[in-house]
N, C-alpha and C positions, 0 to 999 in steps of 0.2 A: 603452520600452526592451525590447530583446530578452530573451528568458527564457536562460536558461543550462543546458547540460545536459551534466556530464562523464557522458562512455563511456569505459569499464573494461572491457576485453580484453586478453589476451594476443596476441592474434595484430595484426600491423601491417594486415593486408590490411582485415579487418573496422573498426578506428578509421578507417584511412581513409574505407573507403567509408560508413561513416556519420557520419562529420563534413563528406563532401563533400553526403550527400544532407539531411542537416538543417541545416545552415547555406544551402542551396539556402530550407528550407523557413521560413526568417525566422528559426533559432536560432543563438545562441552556444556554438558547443561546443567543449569542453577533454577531454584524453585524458589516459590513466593505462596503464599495459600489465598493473601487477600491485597488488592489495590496499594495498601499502604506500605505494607512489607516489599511489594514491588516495584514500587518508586525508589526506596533505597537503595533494593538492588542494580535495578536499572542505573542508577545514579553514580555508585558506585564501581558496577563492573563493567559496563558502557556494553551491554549484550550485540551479536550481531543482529539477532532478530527477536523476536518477543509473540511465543503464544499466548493468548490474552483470553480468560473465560468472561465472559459479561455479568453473571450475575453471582455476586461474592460478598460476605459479609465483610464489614468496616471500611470498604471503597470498593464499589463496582467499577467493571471493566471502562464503561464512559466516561465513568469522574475520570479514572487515571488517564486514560484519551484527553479528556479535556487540560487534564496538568502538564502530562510528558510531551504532547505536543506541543507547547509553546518552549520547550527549552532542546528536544532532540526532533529528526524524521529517521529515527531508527527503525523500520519496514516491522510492521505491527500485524496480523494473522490472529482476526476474533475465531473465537470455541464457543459456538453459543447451542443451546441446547432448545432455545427458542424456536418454535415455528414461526412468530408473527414477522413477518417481511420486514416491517416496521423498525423492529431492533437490528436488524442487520445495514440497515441503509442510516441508521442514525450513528452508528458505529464507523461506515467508510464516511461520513458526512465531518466525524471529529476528526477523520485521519487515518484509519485502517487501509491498511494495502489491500485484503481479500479477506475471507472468514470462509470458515468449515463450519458444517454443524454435527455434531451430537446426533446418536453416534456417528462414526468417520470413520472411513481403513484407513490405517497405518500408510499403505503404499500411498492412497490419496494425498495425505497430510503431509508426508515427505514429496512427494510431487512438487504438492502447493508453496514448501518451505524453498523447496532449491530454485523453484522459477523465481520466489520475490528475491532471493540471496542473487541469482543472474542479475538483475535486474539492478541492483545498490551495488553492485559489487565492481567498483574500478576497473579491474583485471579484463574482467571480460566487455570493457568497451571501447570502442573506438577511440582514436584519439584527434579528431576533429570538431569543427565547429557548422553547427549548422544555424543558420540564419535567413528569415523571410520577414519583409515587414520592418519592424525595431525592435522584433523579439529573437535572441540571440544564445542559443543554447550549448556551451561547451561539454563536450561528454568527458575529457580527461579531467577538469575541474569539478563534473558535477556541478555546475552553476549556471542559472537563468534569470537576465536581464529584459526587463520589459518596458523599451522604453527610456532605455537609462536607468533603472530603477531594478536593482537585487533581489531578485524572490527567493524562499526558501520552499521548495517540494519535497513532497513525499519521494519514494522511490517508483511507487505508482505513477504517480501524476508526471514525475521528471521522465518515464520511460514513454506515457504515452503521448504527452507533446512533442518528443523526440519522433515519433512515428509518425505523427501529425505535419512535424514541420520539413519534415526526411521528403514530403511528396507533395508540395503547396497543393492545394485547387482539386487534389483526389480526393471522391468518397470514400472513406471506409463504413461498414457497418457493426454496428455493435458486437457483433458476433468475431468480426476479421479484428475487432482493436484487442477481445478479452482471447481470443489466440495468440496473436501475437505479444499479449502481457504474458500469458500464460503456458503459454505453449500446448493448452488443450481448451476445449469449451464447458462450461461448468452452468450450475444451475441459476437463475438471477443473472443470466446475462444482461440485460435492458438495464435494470435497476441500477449494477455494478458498473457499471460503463458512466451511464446518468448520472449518479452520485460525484463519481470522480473528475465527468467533464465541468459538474457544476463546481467542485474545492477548484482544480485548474483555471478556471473563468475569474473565479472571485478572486485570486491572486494574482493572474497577468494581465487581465482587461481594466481599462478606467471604469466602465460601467458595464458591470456582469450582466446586468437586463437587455444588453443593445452591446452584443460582442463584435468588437473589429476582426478577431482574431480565429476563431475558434466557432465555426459555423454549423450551426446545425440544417440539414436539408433534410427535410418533413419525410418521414415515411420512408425511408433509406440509413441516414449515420449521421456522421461527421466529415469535415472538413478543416483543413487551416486556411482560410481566406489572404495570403496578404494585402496590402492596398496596392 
């Protein structure tokens, strides 16, 4: 069965032409013009993945981040047309898996779509458990205990503590983590990595200011530290 993926713009020109070029590309895809019409859909058609434009009349792209996050981590893809850095890190900050901007190649944006769809997508993971510390990661379940204690992750965040905890006490570097999310290297590397170790931190650490878990080494990357 085809994957499903509603696109959320404002503009008619843009859903067009990207429901004409991905439904070319083997997908099902449903349109929304503004934040509110996209909730419903979302709502009701449970999308596999969701293009997201930021700035849209009657619910921008954040509000809707700030609502559909708390009930779905349906793997979320901003379109922003923004240059300020700002908007894009306030965007993975609510829950976005990665963001393109305005304009985009087609091949880029399919790139981008299939590595987050990897990355959510049951099928293609392991079916093992990895565990360091009392943080306890099932890849068949998709589910992360910290603690004792059930968190809900993005697809982002579930993939990259999966990496993190795959290797205790390795550096990786920013660069090697948005690779391996990614499967290429993209622009905003530092930022996008940053943002996402900080949602990670605030959901599996008792105190995100002073991480047991999830270690930053100055001037190199990250680490999973266990005790």
């Amino acid at each position: 069965m085809a994957q499903q993926i509603l696109v959320v713009d404002d503009k008619a020109s843009v859903r067009t032409m990207l429901q004409d070029y991905l439904t070319e590309e083997g997908f099902q895809v449903k349109t929304a013009p503004d934040g509110r019409q996209a909730l419903a859909a979302a709502r009701q058609e449970a999308p596999d993945i969701i293009l997201l434009d930021i700035m849209m009349p009657e619910m921008s792209g954040h509000d809707f981040l700030r609502i559909y996050r708390q009930e779905r981590s349906t793997p979320i893809i901003l379109l922003t047309a923004k240059v300020d850095e700002t908007d894009k890190v306030i965007g993975l900050e609510l829950g976005a898996d990665d963001y393109v901007t305005k304009p985009f190649g087609m091949r880029e944006l399919l790139a981008r779509i299939r590595a987050v769809l990897r990355r959510s997508s049951p099928a293609s993971r392991a079916t093992d458990i990895l565990q360091a510390a009392d943080v306890q990661l099932d890849r068949s379940r998709h589910t992360v205990q910290a603690g004792g204690r059930l968190v809900s992750l993005t697809p982002s965040e579930f993939e990259l503590l999966a990496i993190l905890i795959a290797a205790p006490g390795r550096v990786f570097s920013r660069a090697q983590l948005l690779e391996k999310l990614q499967g290429f290297t993209a622009e905003g590397v530092e930022r996008t990595i940053d943002v996402h170790i900080r949602n990670l931190r605030a959901k599996i650490e008792s105190d995100p200011k002073h991480p047991r878990y999830v270690e930053t080494v100055f001037g190199v990357g990250y680490r999973f530290q266990p005790e």
